[in-house]
N, C-alpha and C positions, 0 to 999 in steps of 0.2 A: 504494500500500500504506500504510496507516496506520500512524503507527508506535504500540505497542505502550507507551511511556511518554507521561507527560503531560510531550508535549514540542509548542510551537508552532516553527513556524521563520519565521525572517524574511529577506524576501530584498531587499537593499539592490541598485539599479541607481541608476548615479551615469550621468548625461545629458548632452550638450551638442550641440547638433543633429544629435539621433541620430533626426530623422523616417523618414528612410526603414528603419528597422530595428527601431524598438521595438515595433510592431506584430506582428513576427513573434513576436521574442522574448518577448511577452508570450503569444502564442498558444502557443506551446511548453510555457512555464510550466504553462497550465493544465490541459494534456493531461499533462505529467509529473507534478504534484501533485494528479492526480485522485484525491481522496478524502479528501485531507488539506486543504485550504484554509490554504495559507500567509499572513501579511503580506509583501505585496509595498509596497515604498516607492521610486517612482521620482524620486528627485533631480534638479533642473533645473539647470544652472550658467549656461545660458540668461535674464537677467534678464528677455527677454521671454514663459520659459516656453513655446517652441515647440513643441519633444519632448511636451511636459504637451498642448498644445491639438490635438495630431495623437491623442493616445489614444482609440479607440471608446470610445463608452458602454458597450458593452456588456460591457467588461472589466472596468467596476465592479458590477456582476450576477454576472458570471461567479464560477468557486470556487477565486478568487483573493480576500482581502482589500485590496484596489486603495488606496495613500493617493501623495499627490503633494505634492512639496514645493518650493519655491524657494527658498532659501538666501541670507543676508544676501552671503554671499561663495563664490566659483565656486572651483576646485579640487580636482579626483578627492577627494583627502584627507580636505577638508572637507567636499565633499559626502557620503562615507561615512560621515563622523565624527558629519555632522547624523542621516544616517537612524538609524546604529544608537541613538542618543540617544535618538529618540524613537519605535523599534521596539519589541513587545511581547514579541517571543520569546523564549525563552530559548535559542538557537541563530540564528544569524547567518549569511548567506550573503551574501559579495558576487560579485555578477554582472556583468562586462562586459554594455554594451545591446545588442554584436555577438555577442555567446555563446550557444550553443544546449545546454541540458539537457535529459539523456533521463528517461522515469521509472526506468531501470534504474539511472542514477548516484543518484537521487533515494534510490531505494530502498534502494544501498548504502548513503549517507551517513547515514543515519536508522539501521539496523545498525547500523553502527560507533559511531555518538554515544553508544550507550546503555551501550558501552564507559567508564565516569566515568574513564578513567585519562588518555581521550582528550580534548585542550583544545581541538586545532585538527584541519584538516588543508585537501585542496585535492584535485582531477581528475588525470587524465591531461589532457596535449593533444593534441585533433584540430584538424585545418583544415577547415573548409569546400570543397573542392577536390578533384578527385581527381587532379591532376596528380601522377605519383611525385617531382619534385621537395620538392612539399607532404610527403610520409612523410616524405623524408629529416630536411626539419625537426622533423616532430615526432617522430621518434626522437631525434634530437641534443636536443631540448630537455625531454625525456622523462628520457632517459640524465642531462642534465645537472641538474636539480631530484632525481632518484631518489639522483645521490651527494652532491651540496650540502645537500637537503635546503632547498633554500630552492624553491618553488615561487611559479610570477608571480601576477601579478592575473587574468589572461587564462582562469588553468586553475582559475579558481570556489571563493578559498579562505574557508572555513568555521573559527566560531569556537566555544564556548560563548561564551555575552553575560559571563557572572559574569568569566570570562579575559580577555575581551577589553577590559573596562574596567578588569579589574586590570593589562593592560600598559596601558593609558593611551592605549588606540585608538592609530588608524594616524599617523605623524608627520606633519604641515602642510607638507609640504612638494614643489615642482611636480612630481619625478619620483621612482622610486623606493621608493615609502613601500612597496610590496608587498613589498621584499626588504626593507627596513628592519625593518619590524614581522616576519617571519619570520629576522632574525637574531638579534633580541630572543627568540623560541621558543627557537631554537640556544642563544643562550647563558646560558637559564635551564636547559636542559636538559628540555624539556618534551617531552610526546608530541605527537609533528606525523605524521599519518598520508596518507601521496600513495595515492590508491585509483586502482585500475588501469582502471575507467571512466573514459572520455574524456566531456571538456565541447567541443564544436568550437566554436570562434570562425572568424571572419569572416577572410578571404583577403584583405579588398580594400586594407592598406596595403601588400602583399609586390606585390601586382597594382598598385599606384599608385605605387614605387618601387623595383620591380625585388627579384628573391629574394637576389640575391646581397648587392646595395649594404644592404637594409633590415637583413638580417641580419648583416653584418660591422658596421653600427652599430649591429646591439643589443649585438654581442658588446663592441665598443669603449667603448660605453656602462656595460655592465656590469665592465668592467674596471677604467676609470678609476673606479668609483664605489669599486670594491673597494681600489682605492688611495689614496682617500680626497679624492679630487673632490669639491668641492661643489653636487648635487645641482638649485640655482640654478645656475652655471656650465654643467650638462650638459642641462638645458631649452633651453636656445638652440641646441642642434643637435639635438635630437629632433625639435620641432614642425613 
């Protein structure tokens, strides 16, 4: 669905040997922004740019605006920091390269934007999975972004550009920056809107480390962060 203002979007994926996934996710894209042709900019953290040299050609054709970048220095952070710098949009998307958007959340989020009250916001989360283990998480993580109000990187958060360079992009830093820069919303007291469309990402770290263990360390993670952990310190037991 087109949206209705002169509004372009731009969709920042930040990379790091994400071969085996970015092809889908780029296929997804295309079919959810049918009609619209986004800036899509896939960020390498990869200085051999491997994720980049796995992408068909045929993705730069397609009605996608396809650009690829390498970045002097690797880090989620930075690599977002690079795309939206030198994205055209005037709305902002950052996409995990494991996440999959529908056109139905596409189509809400273009609605809503044209709300000016609205600065940011971000998805539901689904999982890839139909294990009902899988629901129980993304209700608990649902429930828990719906009353914090802070919502992750995972669940596809979205910015106006004009906002998001007035907060001074996402903080440089290895873990964290998704809830950092969404506490910075909180505590300007800005409109941050969670839409009830789901973005599903990718099952496979709950599947490579177990549902319980993966998620008692994000809980633990996020904890210590809230008590004021530093951020470096808490990288050494994620990765």
């Amino acid at each position: 669905m087109p949206s209705s203002m002169n509004t372009q979007i731009s969709i920042i994926i930040p990379v790091y040997n994400e071969t085996g996934t970015i092809i889908q996710t780029l296929s997804h894209l295309a079919k959810a922004f049918k009609g619209i042709q986004p800036e899509v900019i896939v960020v390498d953290g990869n200085p051999k740019g491997n994720t980049i040299a796995a992408i068909d050609p045929i993705f730069h054709s397609a009605n996608i605006d396809l650009k690829t970048i390498i970045p002097k220095r690797s880090g989620r952070a930075v690599q977002m920091n690079t795309g939206a710098k030198l994205s055209k949009g005037t709305i902002l998307l950052f996409l995990h390269a494991d996440t999959i958007i529908s056109g139905q959340a596409v189509n809400r989020m273009i609605q809503q934007i044209e709300n000016p009250s609205l600065t940011c916001g971000a998805f539901s989360l689904g999982i890839q999975k139909p294990a009902k283990a899988y629901r129980l998480n993304e209700f608990m993580d649902n429930l828990r972004s719906g009353l914090t109000r802070l919502p992750y990187g995972d669940q596809a958060q979205f910015f106006r550009k004009e906002y998001f360079e007035k907060l001074g992009g996402f903080a440089e830093i290895p873990l964290m920056e998704d809830v950092e820069i969404m506490q910075r919303v909180k505590k300007r007291k800005d409109q941050c809107r969670i839409l009830p469309e789901k973005v599903y990402t990718s099952a496979r770290r709950w599947e490579k480390e177990g549902i319980l263990f993966c998620t008692l360390r994000n809980w633990t993670l996020i904890s210590l962060y809230s008590l004021g952990v530093s951020p470096h310190r808490l990288a050494r037991f994620y990765r």
